[in-house]
C-alpha positions in Angstrom: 0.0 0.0 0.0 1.6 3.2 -1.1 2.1 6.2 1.6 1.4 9.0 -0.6 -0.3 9.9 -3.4 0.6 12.5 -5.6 -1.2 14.1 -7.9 0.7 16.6 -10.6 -0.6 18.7 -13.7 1.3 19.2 -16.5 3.8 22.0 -16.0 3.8 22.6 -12.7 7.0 22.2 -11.1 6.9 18.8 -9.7 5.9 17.8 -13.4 8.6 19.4 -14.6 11.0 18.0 -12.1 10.1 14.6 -13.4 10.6 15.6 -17.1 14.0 16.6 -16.6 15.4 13.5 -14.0 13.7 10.9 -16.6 15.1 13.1 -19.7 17.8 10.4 -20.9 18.0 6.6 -21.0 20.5 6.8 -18.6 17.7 8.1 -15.6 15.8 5.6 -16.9 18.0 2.5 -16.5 19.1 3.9 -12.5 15.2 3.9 -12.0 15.4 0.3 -12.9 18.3 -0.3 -10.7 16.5 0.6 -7.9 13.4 -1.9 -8.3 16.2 -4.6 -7.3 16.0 -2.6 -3.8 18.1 0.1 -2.3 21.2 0.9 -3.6 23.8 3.5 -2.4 25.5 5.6 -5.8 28.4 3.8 -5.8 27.1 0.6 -5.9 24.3 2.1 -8.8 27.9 3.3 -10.6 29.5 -0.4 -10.2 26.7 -1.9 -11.3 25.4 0.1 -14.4 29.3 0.7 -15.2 29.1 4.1 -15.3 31.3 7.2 -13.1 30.3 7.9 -9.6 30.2 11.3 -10.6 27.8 10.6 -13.3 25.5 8.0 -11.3 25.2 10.8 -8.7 23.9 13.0 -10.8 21.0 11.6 -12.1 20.1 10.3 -8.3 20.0 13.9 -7.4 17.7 14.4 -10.2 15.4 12.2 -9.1 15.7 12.2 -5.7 14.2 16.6 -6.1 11.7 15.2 -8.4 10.2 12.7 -5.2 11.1 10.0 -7.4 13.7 8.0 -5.0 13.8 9.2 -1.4 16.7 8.4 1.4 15.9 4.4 2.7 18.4 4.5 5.2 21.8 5.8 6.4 25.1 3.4 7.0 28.9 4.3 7.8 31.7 3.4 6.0 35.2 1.7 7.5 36.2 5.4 7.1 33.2 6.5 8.8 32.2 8.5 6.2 28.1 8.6 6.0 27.0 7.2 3.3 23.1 6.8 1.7 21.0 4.5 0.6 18.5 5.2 -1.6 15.2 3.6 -2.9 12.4 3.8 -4.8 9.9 6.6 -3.5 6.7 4.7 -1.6 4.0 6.6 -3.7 1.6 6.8 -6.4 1.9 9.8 -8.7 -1.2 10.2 -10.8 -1.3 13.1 -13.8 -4.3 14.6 -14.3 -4.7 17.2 -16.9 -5.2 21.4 -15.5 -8.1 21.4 -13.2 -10.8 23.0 -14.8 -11.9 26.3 -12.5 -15.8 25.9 -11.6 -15.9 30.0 -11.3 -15.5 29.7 -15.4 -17.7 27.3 -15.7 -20.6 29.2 -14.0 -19.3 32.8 -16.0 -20.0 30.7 -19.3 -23.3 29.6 -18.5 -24.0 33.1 -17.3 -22.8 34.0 -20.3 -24.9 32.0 -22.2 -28.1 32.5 -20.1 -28.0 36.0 -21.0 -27.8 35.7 -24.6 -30.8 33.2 -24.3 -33.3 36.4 -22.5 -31.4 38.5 -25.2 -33.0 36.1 -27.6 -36.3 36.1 -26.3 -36.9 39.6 -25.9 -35.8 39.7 -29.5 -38.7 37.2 -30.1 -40.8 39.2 -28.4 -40.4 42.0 -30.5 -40.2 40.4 -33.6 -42.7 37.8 -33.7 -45.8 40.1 -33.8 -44.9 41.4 -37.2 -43.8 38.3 -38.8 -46.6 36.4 -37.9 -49.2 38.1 -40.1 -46.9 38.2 -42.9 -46.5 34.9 -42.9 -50.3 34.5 -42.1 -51.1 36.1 -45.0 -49.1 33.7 -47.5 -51.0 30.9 -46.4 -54.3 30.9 -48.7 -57.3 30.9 -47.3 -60.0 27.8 -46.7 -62.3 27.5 -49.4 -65.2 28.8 -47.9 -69.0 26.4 -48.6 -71.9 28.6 -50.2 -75.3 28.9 -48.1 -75.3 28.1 -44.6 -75.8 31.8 -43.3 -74.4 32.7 -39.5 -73.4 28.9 -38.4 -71.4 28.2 -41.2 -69.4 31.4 -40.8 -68.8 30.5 -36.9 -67.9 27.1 -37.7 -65.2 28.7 -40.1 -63.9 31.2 -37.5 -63.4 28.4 -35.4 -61.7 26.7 -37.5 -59.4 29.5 -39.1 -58.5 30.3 -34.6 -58.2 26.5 -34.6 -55.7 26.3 -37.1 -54.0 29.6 -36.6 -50.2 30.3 -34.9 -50.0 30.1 -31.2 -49.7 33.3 -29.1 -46.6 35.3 -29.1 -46.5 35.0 -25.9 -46.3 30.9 -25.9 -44.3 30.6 -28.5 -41.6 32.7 -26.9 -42.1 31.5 -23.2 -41.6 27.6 -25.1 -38.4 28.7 -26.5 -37.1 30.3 -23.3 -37.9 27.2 -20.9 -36.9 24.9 -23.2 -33.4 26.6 -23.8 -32.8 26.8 -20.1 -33.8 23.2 -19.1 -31.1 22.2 -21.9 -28.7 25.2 -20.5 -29.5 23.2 -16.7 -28.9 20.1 -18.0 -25.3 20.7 -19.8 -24.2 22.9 -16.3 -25.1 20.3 -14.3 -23.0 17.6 -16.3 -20.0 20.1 -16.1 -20.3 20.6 -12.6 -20.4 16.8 -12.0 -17.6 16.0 -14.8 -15.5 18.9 -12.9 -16.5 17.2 -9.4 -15.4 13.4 -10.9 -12.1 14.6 -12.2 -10.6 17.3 -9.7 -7.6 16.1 -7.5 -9.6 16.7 -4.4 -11.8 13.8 -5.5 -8.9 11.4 -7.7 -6.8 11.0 -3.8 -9.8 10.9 -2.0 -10.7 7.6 -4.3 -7.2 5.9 -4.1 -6.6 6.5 -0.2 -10.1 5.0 0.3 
């Protein structure tokens, strides 16, 4: 069970920390070294064949990039101090740039207002289109005799088959814009929740 986990974005500094300790091959194969168990440099140099000065270099790299950490401490005949290092005891997880929920919220805004914007637009323009395009629709042939009844029956049916109200046809389009506007913040919101840090290490340490 790992101690830590670690979550990075790409570019911070940890991030780039870890780019430039696993830059060559060579960072690579001491990173491989260590999954044998902890070595100490000069034992990383003798086995990979390669200068002290050269095999303590990249362990520097990687031990300010939280890569390897210090396992233990021993003393040399000298009594010189000498490390031992190992493999970090983590999980490092990348996640891509958090997405801020204030922009989120500002684009929805955003967009809320351009749907009233819309609608009052509507509003205005929908009472003088609507008889022009009334009036290209020809009229119901119309049955001879009948007197009075017959010309209810055709009011009725000319109201019947008339456009709806401005007023309901604009009111439709603005509800039904912002139950879809609803629907597409709320899956933001959520997809922002699922995928911020906060909730990623929550998940693993549970």
């Amino acid at each position: 069970m790992a101690e830590n986990v670690v979550v990075v974005q790409p570019g911070d500094e940890r991030a780039q920390k870890i780019a430039r300790a696993m830059a060559s091959q060579t960072a690579n194969a001491v990173i491989q070294a260590f999954g044998g168990g902890p070595l100490t440099s000069s034992e990383i140099a003798r086995q990979m064949g390669i200068p002290i000065t050269t095999a303590s270099y990249h362990i520097e790299n990687l031990l300010d990039a939280g890569l390897i950490e210090v396992a233990e401490t021993r003393w040399s005949e000298k009594g010189r101090e000498v490390k031992v290092y190992g493999l970090a005891n983590q999980v490092l997880i990348i996640v891509p740039p958090e997405s801020d929920l204030g922009s989120v919220l500002k684009k929805y805004v955003t967009l809320f207002g351009i749907v009233i914007l819309v609608s009052a637009g509507l509003w205005g323009l929908l009472p003088m289109l609507l008889p022009i395009l009334q009036d290209g629709v020809p009229p119901e042939p119309r049955l001879a005799g009948g007197g009075e009844e017959n010309s209810v029956l055709q009011s009725s049916l000319d109201g019947a088959a008339g456009a709806p109200p401005v007023h309901d046809l604009v009111m439709g389009f603005f509800f039904g814009a912002c139950v879809v506007l609803l629907a597409l913040m709320a899956y933001e919101i959520y997809y922002w929740w699922r995928t911020s840090p906060r909730y990623r290490v929550g998940g693993e340490q549970e």
